[in-house]
N, C-alpha and C positions, 0 to 999 in steps of 0.2 A: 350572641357570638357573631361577629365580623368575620366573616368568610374571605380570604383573598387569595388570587394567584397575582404573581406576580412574572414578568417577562422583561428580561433584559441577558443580552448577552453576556456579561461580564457573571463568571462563576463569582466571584470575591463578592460582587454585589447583592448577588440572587444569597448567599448563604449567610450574609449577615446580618440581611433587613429579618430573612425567616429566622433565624435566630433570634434576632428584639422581637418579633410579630409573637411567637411561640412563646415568651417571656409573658406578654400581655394577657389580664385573664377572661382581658373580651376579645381577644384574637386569636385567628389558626391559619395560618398558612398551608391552604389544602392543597397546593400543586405551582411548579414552576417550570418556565421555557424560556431556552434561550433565542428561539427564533419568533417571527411575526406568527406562522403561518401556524405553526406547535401551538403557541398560546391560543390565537384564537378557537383552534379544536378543543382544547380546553376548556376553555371560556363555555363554548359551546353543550361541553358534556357537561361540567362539575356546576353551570351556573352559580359564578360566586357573586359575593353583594357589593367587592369593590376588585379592582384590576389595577395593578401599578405598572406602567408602560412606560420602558425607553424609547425616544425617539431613533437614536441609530442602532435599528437594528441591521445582520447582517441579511437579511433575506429580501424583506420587506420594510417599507418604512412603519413608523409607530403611529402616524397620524392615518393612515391607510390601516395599521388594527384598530385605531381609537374607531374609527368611523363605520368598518364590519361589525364591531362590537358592539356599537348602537343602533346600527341597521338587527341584526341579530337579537336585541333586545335592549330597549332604551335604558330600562328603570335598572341597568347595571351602573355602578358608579365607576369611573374613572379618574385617578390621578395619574399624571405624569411625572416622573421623577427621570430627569436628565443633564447633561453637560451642557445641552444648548440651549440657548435664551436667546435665537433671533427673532425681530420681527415676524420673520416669515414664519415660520416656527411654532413660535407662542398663538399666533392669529389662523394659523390654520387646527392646530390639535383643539383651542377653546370652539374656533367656529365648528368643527367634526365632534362636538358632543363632550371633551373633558372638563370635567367642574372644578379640578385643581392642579395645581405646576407649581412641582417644586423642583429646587436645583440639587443635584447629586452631594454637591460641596458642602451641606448643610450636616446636622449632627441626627442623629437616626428621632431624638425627641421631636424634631419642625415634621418627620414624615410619618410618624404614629400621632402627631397633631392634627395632620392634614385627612390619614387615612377616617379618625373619627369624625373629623368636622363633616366631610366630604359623604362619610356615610349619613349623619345626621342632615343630609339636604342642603347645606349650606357648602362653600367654595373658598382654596385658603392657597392665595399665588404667594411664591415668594418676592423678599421684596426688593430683589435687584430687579424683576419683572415689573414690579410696581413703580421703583424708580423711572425706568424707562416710557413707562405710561402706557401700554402696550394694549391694556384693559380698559383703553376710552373708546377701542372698536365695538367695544361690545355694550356700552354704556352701564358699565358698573364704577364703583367707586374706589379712588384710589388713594389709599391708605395703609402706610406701613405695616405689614402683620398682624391686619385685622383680616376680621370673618366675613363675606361680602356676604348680604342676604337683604331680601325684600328689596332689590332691588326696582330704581323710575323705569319707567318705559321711555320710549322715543316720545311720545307727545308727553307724558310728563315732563322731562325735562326741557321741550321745546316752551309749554308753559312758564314752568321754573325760569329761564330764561327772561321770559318776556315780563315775570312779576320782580326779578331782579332789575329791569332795566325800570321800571316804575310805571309801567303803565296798567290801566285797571283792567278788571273782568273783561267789561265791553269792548276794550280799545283790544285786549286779546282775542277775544273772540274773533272779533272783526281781521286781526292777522293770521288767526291760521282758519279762518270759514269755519266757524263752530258757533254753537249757540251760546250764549253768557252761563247758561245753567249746566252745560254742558262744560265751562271752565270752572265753573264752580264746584263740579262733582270732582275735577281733576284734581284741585286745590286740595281738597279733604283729604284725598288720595294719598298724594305729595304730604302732606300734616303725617299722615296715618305713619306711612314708612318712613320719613324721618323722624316721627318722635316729638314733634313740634308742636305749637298751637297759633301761631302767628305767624305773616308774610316773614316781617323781620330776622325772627329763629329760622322760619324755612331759608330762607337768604342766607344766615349765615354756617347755617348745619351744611347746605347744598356748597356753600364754598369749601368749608373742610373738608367733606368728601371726594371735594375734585370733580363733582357736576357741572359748578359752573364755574367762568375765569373768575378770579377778584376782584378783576381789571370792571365788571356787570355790575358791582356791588350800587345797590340805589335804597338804601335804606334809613335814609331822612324820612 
């Protein structure tokens, strides 16, 4: 059973997501606030396994609970569910610990999608968020209405890079100071989490996901 509180000002909102939540027979909506400062006490007593956070709240902001809330205990999960979708916004709540953002505008199924995926480890933006690209701060992959997971690191993808633009092991190594064997263990890597078994497919898996430009493609 999916444990959640849920925190947002708007009564209409708070009582119809519990409504579909309580509907579901892996969920329970064990408690709701309308201010920052009420949920995170919450949070605090009831320890639930996912949080759903408005960003405007009236007291406090939501990116300022998102980030008590993971000081207070990381392994809670947090989705976002709000009206706003600015830069500033979206890159502050994901950098303070939220694994997913969805928009308010959406239909109650995209936010009992999200509350499972989110519970199950994995992260589900919506994709007016992904259109705007908001998710290359974080180096994850951007793709309409999928599930982001396993995702490159930063020197994965700086490899990626350098094996799209065609140059080999050595000639990588030699650009970011690393050993050949040491590119070669990152390659596998790279293979593993996308799914691939060639430079080629890593090339073009890593383009679909929005890793690397198209503009890099070097797969003669």
């Amino acid at each position: 059973m999916i444990r959640l509180i849920i925190i947002d000002d708007e009564e209409l909102i708070r009582l119809g997501i519990t409504t579909a939540i309580n509907q579901q027979p892996d969920m329970e909506m064990i408690a709701n606030a309308s201010t920052g400062e009420q949920g995170i006490k919450l949070v605090q007593q009831l320890q639930p396994d996912v949080v759903l956070v408005d960003i405007g709240l009236p007291d406090i902001s939501g990116v300022e609970v998102i980030k008590q809330i993971k000081v207070y205990r990381g392994n809670i999960k947090v989705v976002v569910l709000s009206s706003n979708f600015s830069q500033e916004i979206v890159t502050a709540a994901i950098g303070n610990g939220a694994e997913s953002y969805i928009l308010k505008k959406n239909d109650v199924s995209l936010i009992l999608e999200a509350i499972r995926t989110t519970y199950n480890n994995k992260s589900l933006f919506d994709s007016e968020i992904v259109k705007k690209g908001f998710l290359s701060f974080f180096s994850k992959p951007k793709i309409k209405g999928k599930i982001f997971d396993d995702r490159l690191t930063e020197r994965e993808i700086n490899v990626l890079t350098l094996i799209a633009a065609g140059f080999s092991n050595k000639e990588i190594g030699e650009k970011l100071f690393i050993g050949e064997n040491t590119v070669k263990n990152h390659t596998r890597n790279i293979y593993s989490k996308l799914g691939v078994d060639s430079r080629i497919n890593a090339i073009l898996k890593a383009s679909e996901l929005g890793y690397i430009s198209k503009n890099l493609l070097h797969v003669s």
